[in-house]
N, C-alpha and C positions, 0 to 999 in steps of 0.2 A: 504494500500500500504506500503510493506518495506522502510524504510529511511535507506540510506548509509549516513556516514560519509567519506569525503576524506580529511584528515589531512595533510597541507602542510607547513616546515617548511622552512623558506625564510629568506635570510640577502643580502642586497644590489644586490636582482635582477632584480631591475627597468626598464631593457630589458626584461625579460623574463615572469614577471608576465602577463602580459593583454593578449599575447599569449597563456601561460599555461591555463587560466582561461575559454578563449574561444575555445579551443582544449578542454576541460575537457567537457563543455557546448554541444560541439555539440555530444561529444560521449554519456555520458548522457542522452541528449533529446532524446538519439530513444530508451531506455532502458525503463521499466516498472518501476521505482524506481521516488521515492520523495528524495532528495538528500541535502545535504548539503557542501560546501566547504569552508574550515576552516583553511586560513592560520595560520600561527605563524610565528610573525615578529619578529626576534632576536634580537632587537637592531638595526635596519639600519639605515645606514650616508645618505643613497640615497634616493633617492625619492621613494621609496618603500610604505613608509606608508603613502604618497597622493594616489598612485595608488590606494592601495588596500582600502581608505576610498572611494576615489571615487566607485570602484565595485562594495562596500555593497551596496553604496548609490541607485547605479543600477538595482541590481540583491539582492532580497531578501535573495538569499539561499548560497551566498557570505557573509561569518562572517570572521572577523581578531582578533585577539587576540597580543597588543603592547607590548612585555616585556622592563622594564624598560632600560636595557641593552643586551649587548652579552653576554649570557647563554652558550652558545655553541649547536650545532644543537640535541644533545640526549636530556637535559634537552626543549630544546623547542620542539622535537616530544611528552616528555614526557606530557609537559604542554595542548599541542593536544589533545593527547589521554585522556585524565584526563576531556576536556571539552566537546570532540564528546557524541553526545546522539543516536547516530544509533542503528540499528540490529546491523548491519555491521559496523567496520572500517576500511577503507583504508590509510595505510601511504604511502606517498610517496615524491619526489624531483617536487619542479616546472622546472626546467631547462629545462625539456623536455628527458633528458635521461630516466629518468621512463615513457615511453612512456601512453599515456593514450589511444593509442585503443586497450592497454593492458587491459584493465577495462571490458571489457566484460568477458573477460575468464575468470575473477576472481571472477565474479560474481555467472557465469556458475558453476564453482567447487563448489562456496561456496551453492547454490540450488543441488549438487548432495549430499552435508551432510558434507560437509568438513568445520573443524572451524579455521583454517587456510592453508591459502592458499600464500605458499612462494615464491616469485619473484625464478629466478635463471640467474643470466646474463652469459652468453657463452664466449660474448668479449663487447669490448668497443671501439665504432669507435674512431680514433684519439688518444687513451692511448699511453702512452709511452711503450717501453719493458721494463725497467729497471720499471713500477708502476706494469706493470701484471706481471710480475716474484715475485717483493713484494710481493704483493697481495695473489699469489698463496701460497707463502712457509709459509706465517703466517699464512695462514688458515689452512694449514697441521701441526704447530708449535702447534696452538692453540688446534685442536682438539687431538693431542699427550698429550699435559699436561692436558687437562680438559676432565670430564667424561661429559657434554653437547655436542651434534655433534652440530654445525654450518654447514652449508651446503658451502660448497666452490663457489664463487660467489655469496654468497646471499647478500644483500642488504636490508638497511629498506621500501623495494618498499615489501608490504604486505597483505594480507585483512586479517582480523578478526572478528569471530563471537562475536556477545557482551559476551557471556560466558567467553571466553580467558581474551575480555578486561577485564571483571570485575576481573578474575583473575591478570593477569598483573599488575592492580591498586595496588594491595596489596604490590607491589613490589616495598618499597622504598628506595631503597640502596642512596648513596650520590653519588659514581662513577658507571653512569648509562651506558649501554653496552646492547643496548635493544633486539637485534641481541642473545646475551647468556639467557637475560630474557624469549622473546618467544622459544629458544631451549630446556629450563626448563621448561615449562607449560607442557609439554604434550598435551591433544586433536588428534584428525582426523585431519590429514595434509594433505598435498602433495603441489607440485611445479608445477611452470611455467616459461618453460624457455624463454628467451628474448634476445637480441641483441639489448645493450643500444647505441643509438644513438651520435653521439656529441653532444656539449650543443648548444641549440638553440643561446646564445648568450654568449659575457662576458666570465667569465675563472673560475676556480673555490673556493671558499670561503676556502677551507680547505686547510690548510696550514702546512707545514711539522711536525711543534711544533704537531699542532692539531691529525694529524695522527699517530705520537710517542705516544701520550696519550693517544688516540683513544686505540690502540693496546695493550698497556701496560694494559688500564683499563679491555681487554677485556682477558687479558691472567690471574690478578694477582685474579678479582673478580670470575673468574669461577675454580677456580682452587689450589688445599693446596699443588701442589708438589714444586714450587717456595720457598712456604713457609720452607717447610722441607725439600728443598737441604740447604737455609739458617742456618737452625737448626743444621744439619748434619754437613755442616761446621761449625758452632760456636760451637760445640762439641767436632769437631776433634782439631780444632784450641788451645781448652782448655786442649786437654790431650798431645797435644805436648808439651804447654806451660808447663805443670806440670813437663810430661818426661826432659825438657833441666833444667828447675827449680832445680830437683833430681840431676841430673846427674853436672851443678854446685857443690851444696849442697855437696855431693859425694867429688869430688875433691880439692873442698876448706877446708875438715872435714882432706884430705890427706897429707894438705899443697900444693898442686898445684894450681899454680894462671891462672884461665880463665880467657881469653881476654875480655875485655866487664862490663856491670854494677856490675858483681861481686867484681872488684876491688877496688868500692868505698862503698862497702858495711862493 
């Protein structure tokens, strides 16, 4: 029998886990797979990591994995992905927007030969305008500057054949951007689109800092043109410096006094 791995990275969602967990369970149980679910607890202040010991304690095929502190949620998918031992892995959010009776159909693609299979969300109940307007333009921002497409609305809601994963592993940058990593693997894809739900409970973890970071990581790691508009201007910058430098130089050779550090020179 195939083992799935479903990799879930969690911080202070002590509403939402026991839910997630048993919504995962029931769609699971009518499936043909032997399975595993694998949170990664970030650091949580909340009663998170009694839950989820109690669940192992319950359910054999319920594993947690404690990091010392707040990682931030890429390095704790990454920490997931790195322990799942599936065919298959699935990442994904416990909150419940990555809905889990999405799980079938991702299973279904990944049996017709496809070695990943990418979420694609449409909308998002309750989002703000001013977050799906963001959303939308960075990812059109992003995929402008970097030769990796992103898929606009993709999310790390994913499966993967262990091939990808094993490749993936290889992948160990320090600013992680896992979303640009799987865009650079190559393999048999395709997508599945979704209409992510409100959060089951509570609000959400990521917070604006994080999201500036989030973004930034994912435009400067995928991407050398940042680098060399940088270049281009410290270049241009250096030959104007030289041009006003001369053109002083020039005038003070003249006897004409320019306004400025020339004069104490």
């Amino acid at each position: 029998m195939k083992r799935i791995s479903i990799v879930v990275p969690v911080y202070n969602e002590e509403e939402n886990i026991a839910h997630f967990a048993a919504s995962v369970e029931e769609v699971m149980g009518r499936l043909p797979y032997d399975y595993e679910l694998l949170f990664i607890d970030d650091g949580s202040s909340d009663r998170s990591r009694e839950i989820l010991r109690t669940l192992s304690e319950r359910d054999a095929r319920i594993g947690s994995i404690f990091l010392a502190r707040n990682y931030g949620h890429q390095l704790a998918l990454t920490c997931g992905i790195d322990h799942a031992d599936g065919d298959a892995v699935i990442t994904m959010d416990g909150d419940m927007q990555h809905p889990p009776e999405l799980l079938p159909q991702l299973l279904e693609k990944w049996e017709e030969g496809f070695d990943i299979v990418q979420t694609v969300r449409l909308t998002t109940e309750g989002v703000s305008v001013f977050k799906r307007m963001t959303s939308k333009y960075y990812y059109r921002l992003l995929n402008a500057l970097t030769d990796v497409h992103i898929q606009e609305g993709g999310s790390d809601f994913r499966l993967m054949d262990r091939k990808a994963v094993l490749a993936l592993r290889r992948y160990r940058e320090h600013a992680r951007f896992i979303r640009g990593m799987v865009g650079a693997l190559g393999f048999r894809r395709t997508t599945v689109d979704f209409v992510a739900q409100a959060r089951y409970a509570g609000s959400s973890k990521f917070s604006l800092r994080r999201m500036i970071s989030f973004a930034l990581d994912g435009i400067f790691a995928y991407s050398m043109k940042p680098l060399r508009a940088a270049l281009y201007a410290g270049v241009v910058s250096a030959l104007l410096a030289v041009v006003l430098f001369l053109h002083v130089l020039f005038e003070t050779l003249r006897g004409e006094t320019v306004p400025g550090w020339s004069t104490i020179v």
